[in-house]
KETOR-959402 format. One record per residue: residue number from 0; x, y, z of N, C-alpha, C, CB in turn; residue in three letters. Coordinates in steps of 0.1 Angstrom, whole numbers. Glycine has a CB too. Layout:
BEGIN
NUM/X/Y/Z/X/Y/Z/X/Y/Z/X/Y/Z/ALA;
...
# end
This chain:
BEGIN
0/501/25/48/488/31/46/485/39/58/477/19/45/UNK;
1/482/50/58/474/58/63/462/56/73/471/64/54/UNK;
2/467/60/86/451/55/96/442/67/91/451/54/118/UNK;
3/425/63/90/417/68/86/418/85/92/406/59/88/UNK;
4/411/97/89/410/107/95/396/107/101/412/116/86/UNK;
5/393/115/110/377/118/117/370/117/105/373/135/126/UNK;
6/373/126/96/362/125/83/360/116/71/365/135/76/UNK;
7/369/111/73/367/98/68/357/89/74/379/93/70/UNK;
8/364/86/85/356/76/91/340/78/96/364/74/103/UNK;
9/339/96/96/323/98/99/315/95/87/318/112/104/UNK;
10/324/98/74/318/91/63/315/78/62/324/93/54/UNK;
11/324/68/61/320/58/62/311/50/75/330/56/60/UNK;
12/305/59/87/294/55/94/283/60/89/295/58/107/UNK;
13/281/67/80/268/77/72/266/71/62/269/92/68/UNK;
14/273/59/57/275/58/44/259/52/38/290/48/42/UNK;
15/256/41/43/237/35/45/230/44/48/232/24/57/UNK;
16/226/47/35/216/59/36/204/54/29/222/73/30/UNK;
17/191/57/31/177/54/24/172/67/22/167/45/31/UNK;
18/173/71/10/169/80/1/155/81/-6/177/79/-7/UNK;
19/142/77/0/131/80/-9/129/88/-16/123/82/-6/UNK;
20/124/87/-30/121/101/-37/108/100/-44/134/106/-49/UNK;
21/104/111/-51/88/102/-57/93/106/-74/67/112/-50/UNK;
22/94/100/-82/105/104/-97/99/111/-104/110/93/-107/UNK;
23/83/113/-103/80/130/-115/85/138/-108/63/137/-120/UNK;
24/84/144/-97/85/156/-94/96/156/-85/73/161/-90/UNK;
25/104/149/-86/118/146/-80/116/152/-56/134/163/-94/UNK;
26/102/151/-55/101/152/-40/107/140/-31/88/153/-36/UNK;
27/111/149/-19/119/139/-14/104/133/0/137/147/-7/UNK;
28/108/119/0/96/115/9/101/111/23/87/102/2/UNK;
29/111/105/23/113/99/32/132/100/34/107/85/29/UNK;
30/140/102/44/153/96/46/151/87/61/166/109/46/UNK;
31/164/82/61/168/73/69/182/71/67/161/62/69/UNK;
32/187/75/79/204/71/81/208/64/94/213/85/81/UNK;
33/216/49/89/220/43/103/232/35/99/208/34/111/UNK;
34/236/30/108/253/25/107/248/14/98/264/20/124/UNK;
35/233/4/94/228/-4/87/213/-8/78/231/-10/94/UNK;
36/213/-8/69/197/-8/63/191/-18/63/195/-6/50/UNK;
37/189/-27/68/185/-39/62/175/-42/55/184/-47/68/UNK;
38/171/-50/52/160/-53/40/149/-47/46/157/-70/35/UNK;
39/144/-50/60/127/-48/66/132/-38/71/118/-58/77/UNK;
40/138/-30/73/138/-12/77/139/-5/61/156/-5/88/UNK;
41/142/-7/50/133/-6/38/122/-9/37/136/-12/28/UNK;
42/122/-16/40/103/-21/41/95/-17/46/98/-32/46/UNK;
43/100/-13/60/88/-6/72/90/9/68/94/-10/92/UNK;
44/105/19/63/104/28/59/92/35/47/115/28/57/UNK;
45/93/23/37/85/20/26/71/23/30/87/5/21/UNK;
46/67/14/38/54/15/45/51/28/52/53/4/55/UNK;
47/56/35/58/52/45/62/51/54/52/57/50/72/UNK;
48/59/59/43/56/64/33/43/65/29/62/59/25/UNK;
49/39/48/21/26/47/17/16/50/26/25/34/13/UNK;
50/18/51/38/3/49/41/3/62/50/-1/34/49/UNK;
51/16/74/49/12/84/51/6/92/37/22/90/57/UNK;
52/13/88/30/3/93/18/-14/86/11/15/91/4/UNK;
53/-14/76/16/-31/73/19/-34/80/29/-36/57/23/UNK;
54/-30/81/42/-39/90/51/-43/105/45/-31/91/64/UNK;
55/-30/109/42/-33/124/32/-46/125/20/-18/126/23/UNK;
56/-42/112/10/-54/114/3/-71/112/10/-52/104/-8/UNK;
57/-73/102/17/-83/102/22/-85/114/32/-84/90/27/UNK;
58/-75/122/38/-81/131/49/-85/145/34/-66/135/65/UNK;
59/-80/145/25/-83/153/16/-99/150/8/-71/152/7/UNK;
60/-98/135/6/-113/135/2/-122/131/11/-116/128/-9/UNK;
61/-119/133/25/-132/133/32/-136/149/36/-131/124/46/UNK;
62/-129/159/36/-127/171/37/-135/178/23/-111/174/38/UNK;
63/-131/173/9/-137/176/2/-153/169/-2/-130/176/-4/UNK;
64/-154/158/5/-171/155/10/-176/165/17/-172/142/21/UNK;
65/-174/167/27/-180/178/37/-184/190/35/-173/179/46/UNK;
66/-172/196/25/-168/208/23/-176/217/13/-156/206/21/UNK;
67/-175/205/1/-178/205/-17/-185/196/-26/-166/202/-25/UNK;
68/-189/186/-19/-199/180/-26/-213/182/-20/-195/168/-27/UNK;
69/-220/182/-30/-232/189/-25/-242/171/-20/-240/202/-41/UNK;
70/-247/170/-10/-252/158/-10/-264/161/-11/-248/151/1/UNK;
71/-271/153/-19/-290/148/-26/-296/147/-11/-292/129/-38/UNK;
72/-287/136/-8/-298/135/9/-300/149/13/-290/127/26/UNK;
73/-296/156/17/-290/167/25/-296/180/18/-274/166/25/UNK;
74/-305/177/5/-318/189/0/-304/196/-11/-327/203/20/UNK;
75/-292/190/-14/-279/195/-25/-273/208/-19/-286/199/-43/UNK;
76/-274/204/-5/-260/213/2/-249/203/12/-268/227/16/UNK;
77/-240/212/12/-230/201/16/-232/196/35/-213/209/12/UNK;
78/-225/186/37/-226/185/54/-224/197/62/-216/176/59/UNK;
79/-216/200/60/-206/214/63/-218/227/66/-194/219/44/UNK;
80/-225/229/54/-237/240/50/-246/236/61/-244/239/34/UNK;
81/-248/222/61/-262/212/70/-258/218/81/-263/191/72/UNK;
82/-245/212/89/-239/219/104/-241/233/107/-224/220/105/UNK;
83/-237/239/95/-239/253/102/-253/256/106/-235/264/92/UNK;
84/-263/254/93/-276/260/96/-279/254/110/-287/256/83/UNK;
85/-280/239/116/-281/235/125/-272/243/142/-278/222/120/UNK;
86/-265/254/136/-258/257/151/-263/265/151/-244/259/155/UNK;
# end
């Protein structure tokens, strides 16, 4: 048998790979490559995922509070509109 080649062998140190994807729209979310995966570096990868994509939605609909919704308190202009007139 054959001792391994460089390329070989750098393959087989790359080989544990974590591949996130999101499956409608085939985006990629997350990688991670290390000589090992274990179950809670899935997990903690997992987690950042999720909760960069909660921060995203909420920084999107607090932006569209401010921005686009017109608030009743606020005489049906938005915060955004309130600030300005106030500077």
């Amino acid at each position: 048998r054959a001792p391994p080649t460089r390329k070989m062998a750098s393959a087989a140190i790359l080989r544990p790979l974590l591949a996130l994807s999101e499956h409608q729209c085939r985006e990629a979310l997350a990688i991670d490559v290390d000589f090992s995966l274990p179950a809670l570096r899935v997990i903690r990868s997992l987690d950042q995922v999720i909760i960069a994509e909660v921060q995203d939605f909420a920084t999107q609909w607090m932006w569209s509070c401010n921005h686009e919704r017109p608030n009743m308190a606020l005489g049906g202009i938005t915060p955004k509109q309130r600030l300005a007139m106030t500077a």
